[in-house]
KOLKOLLUM-386897 format. One line per 10 residues: their letters; for each residue y negated, x, z negated of C-alpha. Coordinates in pm, 1 decimal. Example, Ala and Ser with C-alpha at 12.3 -4.5 7.8 and 13.67 -1.06 7.14 Angstrom:
% residues 2
as	450.0:1230.0:-780.0 | 106.0:1367.0:-714.0
END
This chain:
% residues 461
xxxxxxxxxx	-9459.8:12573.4:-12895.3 | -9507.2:12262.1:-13083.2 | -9457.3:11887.4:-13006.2 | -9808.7:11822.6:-12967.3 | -9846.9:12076.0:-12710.8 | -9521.3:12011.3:-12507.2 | -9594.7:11621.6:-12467.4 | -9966.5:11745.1:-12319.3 | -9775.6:11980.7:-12089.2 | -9612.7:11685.4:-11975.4
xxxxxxxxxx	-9853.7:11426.9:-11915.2 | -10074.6:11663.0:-11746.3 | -9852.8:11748.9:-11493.8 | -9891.0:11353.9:-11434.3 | -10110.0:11422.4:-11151.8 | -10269.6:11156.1:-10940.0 | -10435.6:11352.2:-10664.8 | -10775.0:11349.2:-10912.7 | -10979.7:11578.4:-10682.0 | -10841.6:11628.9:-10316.8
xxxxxxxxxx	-10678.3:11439.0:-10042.5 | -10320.5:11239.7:-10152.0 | -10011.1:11468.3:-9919.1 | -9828.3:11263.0:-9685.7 | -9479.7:11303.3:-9888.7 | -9634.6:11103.7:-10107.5 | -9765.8:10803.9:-9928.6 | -9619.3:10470.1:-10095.7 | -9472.6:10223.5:-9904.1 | -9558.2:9845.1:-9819.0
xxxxxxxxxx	-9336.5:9707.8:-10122.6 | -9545.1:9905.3:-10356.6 | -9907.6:9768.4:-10239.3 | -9743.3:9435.1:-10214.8 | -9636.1:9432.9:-10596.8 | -9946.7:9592.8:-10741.5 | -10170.0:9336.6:-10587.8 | -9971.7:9090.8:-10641.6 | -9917.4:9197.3:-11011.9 | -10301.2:9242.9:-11081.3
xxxxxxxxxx	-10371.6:8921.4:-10915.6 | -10136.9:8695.4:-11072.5 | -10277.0:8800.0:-11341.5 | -10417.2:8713.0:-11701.7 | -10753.0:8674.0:-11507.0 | -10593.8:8388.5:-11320.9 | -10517.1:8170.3:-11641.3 | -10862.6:8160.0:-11773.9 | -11062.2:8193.9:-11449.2 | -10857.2:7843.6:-11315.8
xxxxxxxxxx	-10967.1:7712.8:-11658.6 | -11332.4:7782.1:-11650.0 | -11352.8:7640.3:-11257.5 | -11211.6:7299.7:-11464.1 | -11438.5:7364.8:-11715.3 | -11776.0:7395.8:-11446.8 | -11688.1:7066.9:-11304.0 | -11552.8:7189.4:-10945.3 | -11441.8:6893.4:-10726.7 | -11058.2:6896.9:-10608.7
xxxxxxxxxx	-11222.6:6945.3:-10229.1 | -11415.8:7220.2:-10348.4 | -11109.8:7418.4:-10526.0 | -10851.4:7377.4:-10232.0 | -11126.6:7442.3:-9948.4 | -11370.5:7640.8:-10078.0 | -11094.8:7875.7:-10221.2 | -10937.4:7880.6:-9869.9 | -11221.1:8005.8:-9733.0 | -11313.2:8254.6:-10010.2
xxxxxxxxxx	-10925.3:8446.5:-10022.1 | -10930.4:8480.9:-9645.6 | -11301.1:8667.2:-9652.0 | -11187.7:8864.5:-9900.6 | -10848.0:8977.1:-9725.2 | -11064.1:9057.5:-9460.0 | -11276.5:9277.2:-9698.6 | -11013.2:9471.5:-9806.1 | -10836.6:9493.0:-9458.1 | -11156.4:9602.5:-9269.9
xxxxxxxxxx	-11374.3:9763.5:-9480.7 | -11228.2:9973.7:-9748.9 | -10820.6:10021.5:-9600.5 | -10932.1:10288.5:-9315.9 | -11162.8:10427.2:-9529.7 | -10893.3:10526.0:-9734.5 | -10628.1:10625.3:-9509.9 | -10832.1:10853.8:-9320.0 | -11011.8:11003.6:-9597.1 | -10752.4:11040.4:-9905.7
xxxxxxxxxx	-10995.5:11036.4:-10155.4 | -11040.7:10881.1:-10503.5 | -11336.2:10667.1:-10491.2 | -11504.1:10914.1:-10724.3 | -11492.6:11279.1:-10575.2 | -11568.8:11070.2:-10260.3 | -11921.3:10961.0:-10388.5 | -11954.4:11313.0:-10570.5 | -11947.7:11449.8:-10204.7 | -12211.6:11209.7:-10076.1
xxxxxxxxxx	-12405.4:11158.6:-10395.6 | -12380.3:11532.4:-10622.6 | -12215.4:11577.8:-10925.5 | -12484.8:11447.9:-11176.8 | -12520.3:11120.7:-11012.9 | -12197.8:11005.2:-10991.6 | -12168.9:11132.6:-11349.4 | -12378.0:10829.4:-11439.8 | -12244.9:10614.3:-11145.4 | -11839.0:10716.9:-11316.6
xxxxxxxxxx	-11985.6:10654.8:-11653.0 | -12108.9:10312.5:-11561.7 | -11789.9:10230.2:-11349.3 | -11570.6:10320.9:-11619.4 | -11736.4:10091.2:-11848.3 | -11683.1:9799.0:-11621.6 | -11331.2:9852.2:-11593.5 | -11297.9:9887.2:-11929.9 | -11450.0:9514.3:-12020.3 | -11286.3:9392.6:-11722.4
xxxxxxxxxx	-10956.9:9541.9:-11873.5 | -11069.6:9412.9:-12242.3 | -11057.0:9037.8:-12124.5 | -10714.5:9109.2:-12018.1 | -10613.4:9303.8:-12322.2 | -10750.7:8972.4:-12523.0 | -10603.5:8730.4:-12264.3 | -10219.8:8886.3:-12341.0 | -10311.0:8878.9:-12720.4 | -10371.6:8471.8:-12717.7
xxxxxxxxxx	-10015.3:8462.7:-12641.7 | -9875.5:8740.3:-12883.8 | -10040.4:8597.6:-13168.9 | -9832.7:8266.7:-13125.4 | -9574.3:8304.3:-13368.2 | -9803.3:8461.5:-13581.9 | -9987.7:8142.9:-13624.6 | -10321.3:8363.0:-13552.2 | -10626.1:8131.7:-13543.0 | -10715.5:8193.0:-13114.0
xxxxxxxxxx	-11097.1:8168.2:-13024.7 | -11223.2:7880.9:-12830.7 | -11496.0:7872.3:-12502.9 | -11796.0:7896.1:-12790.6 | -11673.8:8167.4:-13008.7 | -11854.0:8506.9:-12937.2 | -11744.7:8751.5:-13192.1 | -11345.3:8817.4:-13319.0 | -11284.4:8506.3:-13541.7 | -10963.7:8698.4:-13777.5
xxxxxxxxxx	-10829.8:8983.3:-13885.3 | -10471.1:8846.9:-13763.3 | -10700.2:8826.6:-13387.3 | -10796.7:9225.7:-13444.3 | -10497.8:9317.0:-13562.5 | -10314.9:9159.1:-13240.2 | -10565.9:9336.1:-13008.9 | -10508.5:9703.3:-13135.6 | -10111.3:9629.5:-13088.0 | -10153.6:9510.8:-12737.1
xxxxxxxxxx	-10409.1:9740.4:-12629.7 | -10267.9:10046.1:-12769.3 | -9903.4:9932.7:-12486.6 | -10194.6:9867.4:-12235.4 | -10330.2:10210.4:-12285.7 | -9966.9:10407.5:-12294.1 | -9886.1:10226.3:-11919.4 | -10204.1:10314.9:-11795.1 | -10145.7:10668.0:-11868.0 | -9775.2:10707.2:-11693.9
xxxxxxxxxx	-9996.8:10653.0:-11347.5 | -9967.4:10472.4:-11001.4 | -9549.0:10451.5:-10960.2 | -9497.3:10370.1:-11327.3 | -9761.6:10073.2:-11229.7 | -9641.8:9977.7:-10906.3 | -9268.9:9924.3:-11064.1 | -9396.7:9710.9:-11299.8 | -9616.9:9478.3:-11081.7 | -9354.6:9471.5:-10824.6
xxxxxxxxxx	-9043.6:9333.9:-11063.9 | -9344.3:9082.4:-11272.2 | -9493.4:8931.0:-11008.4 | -9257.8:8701.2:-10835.5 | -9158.2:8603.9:-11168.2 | -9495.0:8531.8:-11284.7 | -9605.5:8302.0:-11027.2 | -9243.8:8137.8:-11040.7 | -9384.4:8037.8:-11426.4 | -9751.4:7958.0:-11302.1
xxxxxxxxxx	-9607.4:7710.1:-11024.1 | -9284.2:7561.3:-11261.3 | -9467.1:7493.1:-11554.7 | -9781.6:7341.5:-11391.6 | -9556.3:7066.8:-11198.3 | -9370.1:7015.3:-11537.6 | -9687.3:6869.3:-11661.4 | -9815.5:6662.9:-11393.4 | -9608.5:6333.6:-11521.9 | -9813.7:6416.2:-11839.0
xxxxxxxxxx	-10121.9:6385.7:-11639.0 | -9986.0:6025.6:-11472.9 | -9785.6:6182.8:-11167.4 | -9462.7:6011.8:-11023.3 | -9213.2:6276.3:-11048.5 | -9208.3:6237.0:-10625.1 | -9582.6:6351.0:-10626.3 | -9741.9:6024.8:-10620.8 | -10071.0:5978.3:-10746.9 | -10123.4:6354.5:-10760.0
xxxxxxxxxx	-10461.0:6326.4:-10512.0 | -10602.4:6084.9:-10736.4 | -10494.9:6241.2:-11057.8 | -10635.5:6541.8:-10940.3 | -10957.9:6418.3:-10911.7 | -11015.5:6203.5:-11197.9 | -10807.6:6451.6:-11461.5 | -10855.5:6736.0:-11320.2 | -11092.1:6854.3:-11091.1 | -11350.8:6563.4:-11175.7
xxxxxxxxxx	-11682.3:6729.6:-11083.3 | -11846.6:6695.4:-11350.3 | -11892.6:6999.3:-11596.2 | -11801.2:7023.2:-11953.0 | -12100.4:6977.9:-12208.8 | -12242.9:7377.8:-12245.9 | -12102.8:7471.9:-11876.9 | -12303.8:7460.9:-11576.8 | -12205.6:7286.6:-11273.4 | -12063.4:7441.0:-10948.1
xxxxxxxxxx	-12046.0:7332.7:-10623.1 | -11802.8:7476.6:-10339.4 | -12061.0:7720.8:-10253.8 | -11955.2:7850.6:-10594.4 | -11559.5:7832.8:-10520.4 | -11613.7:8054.3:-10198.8 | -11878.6:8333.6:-10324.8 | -11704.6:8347.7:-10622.2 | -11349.8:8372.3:-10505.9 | -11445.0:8630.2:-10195.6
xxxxxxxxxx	-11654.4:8850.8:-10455.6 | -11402.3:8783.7:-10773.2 | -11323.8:9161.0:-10636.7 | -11622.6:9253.7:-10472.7 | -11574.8:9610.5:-10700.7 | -11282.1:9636.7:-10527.5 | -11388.5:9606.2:-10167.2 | -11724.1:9589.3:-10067.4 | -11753.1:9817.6:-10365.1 | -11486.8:10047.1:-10233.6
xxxxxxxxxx	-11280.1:10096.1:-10577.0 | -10964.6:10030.7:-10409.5 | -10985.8:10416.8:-10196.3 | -10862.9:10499.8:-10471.5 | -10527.6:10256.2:-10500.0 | -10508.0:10208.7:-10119.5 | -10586.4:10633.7:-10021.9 | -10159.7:10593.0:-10106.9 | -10140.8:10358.2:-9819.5 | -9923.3:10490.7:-9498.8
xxxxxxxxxx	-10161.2:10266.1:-9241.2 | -10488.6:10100.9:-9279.3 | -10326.3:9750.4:-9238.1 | -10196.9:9808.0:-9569.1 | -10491.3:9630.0:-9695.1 | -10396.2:9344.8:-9619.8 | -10144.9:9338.0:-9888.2 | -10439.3:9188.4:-10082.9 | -10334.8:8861.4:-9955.3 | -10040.0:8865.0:-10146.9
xxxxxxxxxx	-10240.8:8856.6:-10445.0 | -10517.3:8643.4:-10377.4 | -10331.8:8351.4:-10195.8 | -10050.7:8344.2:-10487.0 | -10298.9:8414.2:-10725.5 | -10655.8:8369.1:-10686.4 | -10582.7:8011.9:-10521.4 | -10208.9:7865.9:-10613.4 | -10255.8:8052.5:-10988.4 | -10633.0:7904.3:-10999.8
xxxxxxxxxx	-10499.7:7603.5:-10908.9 | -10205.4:7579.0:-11109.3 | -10430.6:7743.6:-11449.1 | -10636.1:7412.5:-11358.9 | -10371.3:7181.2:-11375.5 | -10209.1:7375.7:-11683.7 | -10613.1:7312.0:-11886.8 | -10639.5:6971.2:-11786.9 | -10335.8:6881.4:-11960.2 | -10328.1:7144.9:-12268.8
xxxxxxxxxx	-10542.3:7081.6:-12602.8 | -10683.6:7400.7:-12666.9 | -10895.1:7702.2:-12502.9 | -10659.3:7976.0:-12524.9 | -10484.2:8059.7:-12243.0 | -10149.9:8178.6:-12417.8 | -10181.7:7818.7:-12612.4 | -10234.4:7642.2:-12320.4 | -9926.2:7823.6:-12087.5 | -9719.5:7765.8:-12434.7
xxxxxxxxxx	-9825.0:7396.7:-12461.6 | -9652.1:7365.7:-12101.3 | -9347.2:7593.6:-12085.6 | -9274.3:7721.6:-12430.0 | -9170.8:8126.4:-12504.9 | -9143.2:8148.1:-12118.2 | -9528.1:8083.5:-12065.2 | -9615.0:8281.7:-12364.4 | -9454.2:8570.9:-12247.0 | -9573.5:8513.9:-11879.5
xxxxxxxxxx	-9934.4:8534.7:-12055.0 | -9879.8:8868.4:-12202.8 | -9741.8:9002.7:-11873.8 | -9956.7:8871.7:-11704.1 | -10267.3:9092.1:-11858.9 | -10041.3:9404.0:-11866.1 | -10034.5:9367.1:-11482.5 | -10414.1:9329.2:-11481.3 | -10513.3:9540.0:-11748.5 | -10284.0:9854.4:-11606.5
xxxxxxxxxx	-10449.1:9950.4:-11234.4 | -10791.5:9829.3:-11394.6 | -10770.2:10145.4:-11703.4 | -10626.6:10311.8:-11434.7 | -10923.6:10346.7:-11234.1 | -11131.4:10369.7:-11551.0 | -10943.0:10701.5:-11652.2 | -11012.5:10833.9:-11271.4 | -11375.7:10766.2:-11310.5 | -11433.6:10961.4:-11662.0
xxxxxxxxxx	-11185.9:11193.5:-11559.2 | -11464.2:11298.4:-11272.9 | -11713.0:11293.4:-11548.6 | -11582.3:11469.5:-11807.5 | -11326.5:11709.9:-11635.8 | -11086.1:11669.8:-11885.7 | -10703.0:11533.3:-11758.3 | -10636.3:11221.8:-11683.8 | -10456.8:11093.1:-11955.3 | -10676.2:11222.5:-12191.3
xxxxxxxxxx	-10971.0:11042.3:-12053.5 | -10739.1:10726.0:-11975.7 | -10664.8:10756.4:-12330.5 | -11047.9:10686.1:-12430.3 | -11060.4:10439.3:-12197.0 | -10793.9:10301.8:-12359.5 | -10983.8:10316.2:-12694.1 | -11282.3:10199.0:-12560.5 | -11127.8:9852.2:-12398.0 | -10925.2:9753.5:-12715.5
xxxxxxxxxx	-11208.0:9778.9:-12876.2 | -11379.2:9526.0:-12645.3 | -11115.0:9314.8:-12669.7 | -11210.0:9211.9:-13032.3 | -11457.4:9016.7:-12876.7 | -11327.3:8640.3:-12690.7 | -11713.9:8657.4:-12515.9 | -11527.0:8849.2:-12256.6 | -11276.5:8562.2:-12188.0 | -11515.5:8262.7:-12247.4
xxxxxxxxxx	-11760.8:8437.4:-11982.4 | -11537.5:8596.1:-11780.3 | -11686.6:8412.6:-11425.4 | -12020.1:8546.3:-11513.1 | -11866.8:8908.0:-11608.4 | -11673.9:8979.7:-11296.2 | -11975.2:8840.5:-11102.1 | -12226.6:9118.4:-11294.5 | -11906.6:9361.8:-11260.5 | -11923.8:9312.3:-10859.8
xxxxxxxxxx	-12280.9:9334.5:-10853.4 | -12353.0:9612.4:-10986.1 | -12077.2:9826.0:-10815.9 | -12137.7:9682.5:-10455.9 | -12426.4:9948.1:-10331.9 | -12234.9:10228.6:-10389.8 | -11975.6:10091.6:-10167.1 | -12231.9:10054.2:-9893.4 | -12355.3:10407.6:-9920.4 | -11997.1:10544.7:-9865.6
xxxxxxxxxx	-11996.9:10259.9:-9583.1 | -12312.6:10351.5:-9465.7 | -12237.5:10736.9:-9501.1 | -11853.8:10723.1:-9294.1 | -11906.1:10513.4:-9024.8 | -12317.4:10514.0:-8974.1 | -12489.3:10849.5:-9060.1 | -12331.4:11094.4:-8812.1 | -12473.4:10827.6:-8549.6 | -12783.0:10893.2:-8623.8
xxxxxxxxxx	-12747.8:11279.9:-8658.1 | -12751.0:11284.5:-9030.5 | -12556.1:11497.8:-9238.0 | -12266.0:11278.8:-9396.3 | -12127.6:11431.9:-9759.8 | -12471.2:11546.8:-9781.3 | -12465.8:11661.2:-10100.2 | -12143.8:11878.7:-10106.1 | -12300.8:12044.8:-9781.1 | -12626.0:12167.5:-9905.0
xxxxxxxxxx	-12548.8:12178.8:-10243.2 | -12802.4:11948.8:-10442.6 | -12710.1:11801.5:-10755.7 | -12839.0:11434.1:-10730.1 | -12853.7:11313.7:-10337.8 | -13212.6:11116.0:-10385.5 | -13104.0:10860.3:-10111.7 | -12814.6:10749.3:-10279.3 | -12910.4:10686.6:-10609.6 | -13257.9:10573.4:-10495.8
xxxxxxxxxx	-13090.0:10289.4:-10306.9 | -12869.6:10220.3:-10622.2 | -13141.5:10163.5:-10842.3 | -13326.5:9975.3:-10607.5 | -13078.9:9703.2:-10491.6 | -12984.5:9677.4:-10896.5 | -13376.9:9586.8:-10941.2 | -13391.9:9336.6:-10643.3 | -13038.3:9165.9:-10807.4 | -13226.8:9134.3:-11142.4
xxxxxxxxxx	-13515.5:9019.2:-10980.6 | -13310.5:8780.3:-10769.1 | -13108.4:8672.5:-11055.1 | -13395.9:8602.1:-11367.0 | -13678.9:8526.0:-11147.7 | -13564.1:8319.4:-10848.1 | -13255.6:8176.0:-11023.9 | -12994.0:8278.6:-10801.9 | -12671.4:8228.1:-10912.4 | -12524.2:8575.8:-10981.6
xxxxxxxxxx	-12175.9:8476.9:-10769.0 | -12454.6:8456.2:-10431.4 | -12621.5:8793.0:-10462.0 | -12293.4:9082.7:-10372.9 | -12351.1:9025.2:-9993.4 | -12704.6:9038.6:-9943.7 | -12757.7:9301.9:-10180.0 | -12431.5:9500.2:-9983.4 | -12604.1:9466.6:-9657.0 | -12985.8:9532.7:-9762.1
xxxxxxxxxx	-12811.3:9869.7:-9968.0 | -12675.7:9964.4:-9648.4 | -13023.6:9966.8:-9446.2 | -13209.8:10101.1:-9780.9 | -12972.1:10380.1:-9755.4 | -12959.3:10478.8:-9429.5 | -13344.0:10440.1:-9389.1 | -13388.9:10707.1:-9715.4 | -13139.3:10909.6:-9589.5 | -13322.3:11008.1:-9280.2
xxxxxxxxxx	-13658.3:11054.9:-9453.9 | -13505.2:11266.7:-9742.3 | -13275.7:11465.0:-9485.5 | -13556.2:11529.1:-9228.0 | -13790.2:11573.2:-9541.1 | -13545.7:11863.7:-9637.8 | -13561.8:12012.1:-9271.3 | -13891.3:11991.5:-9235.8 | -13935.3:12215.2:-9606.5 | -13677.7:12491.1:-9485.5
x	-13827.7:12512.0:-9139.2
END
């Protein structure tokens, strides 16, 4: 037997529970959830995403309420909504849907998915390579650059995406180790280096001045020329749907389907009250006071190797569960292993990390990302806890059979027409559209359900 063939033996029998229900011996514990969330939270995401609220002209009430408000609705998503899903079902978000929705629609739906977490891992893969190509002098890109700007920027990419790709494929413990010995580390650097460079900003070294600094410095409300301007309606929609993939979409069966209890979900706090408001906060601080728009520049500018290095962690920790979950959802599509098809997606997100667009728009991205993601996580909503009560079949398609469940991706289509609509014609601001479109999925789905499933009935009878 060769080499070749004895290293795919082995990380095939990687398994990660691809197409049934996760055994109880191997249920992870409370520490694990704790560190991956915190891990992908505190996060490369968190560096430029506290930048860019700086950068829209957010007032300093806006960022420290409005992002109050925001983390705790989105704990509560988490918590509520997708954690006893999970539990009581065991299921990968994918062979979930394929048992409500038939094997060729979620074939699309996994292809799309993937794709998403594949950008969404890209701007992480770019955000560690701002800070690797320090000492290589490599010229970084800046909010206005769109395309890769050298070949010392491509060349730093490939490197860190190709270690990206190789975690990614070692699965959920090798991840969970990680997050949990980066994370409280990583926020340590977030927190020390943003009060090292408040006296730079005109604070006393006791804290004096800070309130006023803050909002003259940093948080001035007013946006930079080329950005729009937010308002803390932005802060909360944005910071409660930053993840709305995750939860109202229901991506996170298949991280939290591991968990021992439901209340496991709200490990999510962990990450979004250390990272998605004291990292925000902190990133804003760290931009304010840097002179450039890279975030490894601008964590270097303020704490030297240490903040490099907690730059390039900090989009391993992202970039990991993210290709994670993008190998699950072509490995449903394809039907090849695992790491073969998180070794594609590995391919596919370098390769979108050539381009800084993904960093500069990153708000807009994850808003889109969200969007598009959030129906099907009504329909498996909509098809757990609200079909049986109507005497509908639930896993419809898996229990007659049919390739493509009509309600399903019907309502899909649909609620991505009304966003568009929503979005280019009445000018709503992508970060305000998730919810509604979550909740009008759920009645568009239930309502085609019972037409298509009495339809059906009616036919055989």
């Amino acid at each position: 037997m060769s080499k070749a063939q004895t290293l795919a033996q082995r990380l095939d029998a990687l398994y990660e529970f691809d197409r049934e229900p996760v055994t109880t011996n191997k249920l992870q514990s409370i520490g694990n959830f704790l560190g991956m969330y915190a891990g992908e939270h505190v996060a490369g995401t968190e560096f430029v995403i506290g930048m860019l609220f700086v950068a829209h002209g957010v007032t300093v009430k806006d960022m420290f309420i409005g992002g109050l408000i925001g983390n705790i609705l989105a704990v509560l998503s988490w918590a509520f909504l997708t954690a006893p899903i999970a539990v009581k079902v065991r299921l990968s978000l994918y062979w979930q849907l394929r048992k409500i929705c038939g094997p060729i629609l979620v074939f699309i739906y996994n292809i799309v998915n993937a794709l998403m977490f594949c950008f969404l891992a890209g701007a992480m893969v770019a955000v560690s390579a701002t800070a690797v190509g320090i000492p290589f002098h490599i010229h970084m890109p800046t909010l206005s650059d769109l395309l890769p700007n050298s070949v010392g920027w491509v060349i730093t990419v490939l490197v860190v995406g190709s270690v990206i790709t190789v975690m990614a494929i070692l699965g959920f413990d090798a991840m969970a180790r990680f997050s949990k010995l980066s994370a409280p580390w990583m926020f340590l650097v977030f927190v020390v280096a943003a009060i090292a460079v408040l006296p730079k900003l005109g604070v006393m070294p006791d804290g004096a001045g800070f309130w006023e600094v803050a909002r003259t410095k940093i948080w001035t409300g007013i946006a930079k020329t080329g950005q729009s301007q937010f308002t803390i309606w932005h802060v909360i929609f944005f910071t409660w749907l930053a993840n709305a993939a995750m939860h109202l979409g229901m991506s996170d069966l298949t991280i939290l389907r591991y968990a021992k209890k439901w209340q496991y979900g709200f490990a999510s706090a962990v990450g979004m009250f250390m990272g998605h408001y004291v990292a925000w906060i902190a990133s804003g601080i760290l931009y304010a006071a840097a002179h450039s728009d890279a975030p490894g520049v601008v964590a270097w500018e303020a704490a030297g190797l240490t903040g490099a290095v907690a730059v390039v962690i900090a989009g391993w920790t992202t970039a990991n569960p993210t290709l994670y979950r993008a190998g699950m959802a072509l490995q449903v599509a394809s039907g090849w292993s695992r790491w073969k098809v998180t070794l594609v997606a590995g391919l596919v997100t370098t390769l979108a990390a050539l381009f800084p667009a993904l960093v500069m728009r990153l708000l807009d991205f994850v808003a889109l990302y969200g969007l598009i993601l959030v129906p099907m996580g009504a329909v498996i909503f909509a098809d757990y806890y609200l079909i049986p009560y109507l005497n509908l079949q639930p896993y419809y398609a898996e229990k007659t059979g049919i390739n493509f469940n009509i309600a399903a991706g019907a309502t899909w289509l649909i609620m991505l027409g009304v966003a568009l609509l929503g979005n280019l014609y009445f000018k709503i601001d992508l970060f305000f559209l998730p919810v509604p479109v979550w909740i009008i999925s759920l009645l568009v789905y239930l309502a085609l359900s019972k037409w298509t499933q009495n339809e059906l009935k009616t036919v055989s009878s």
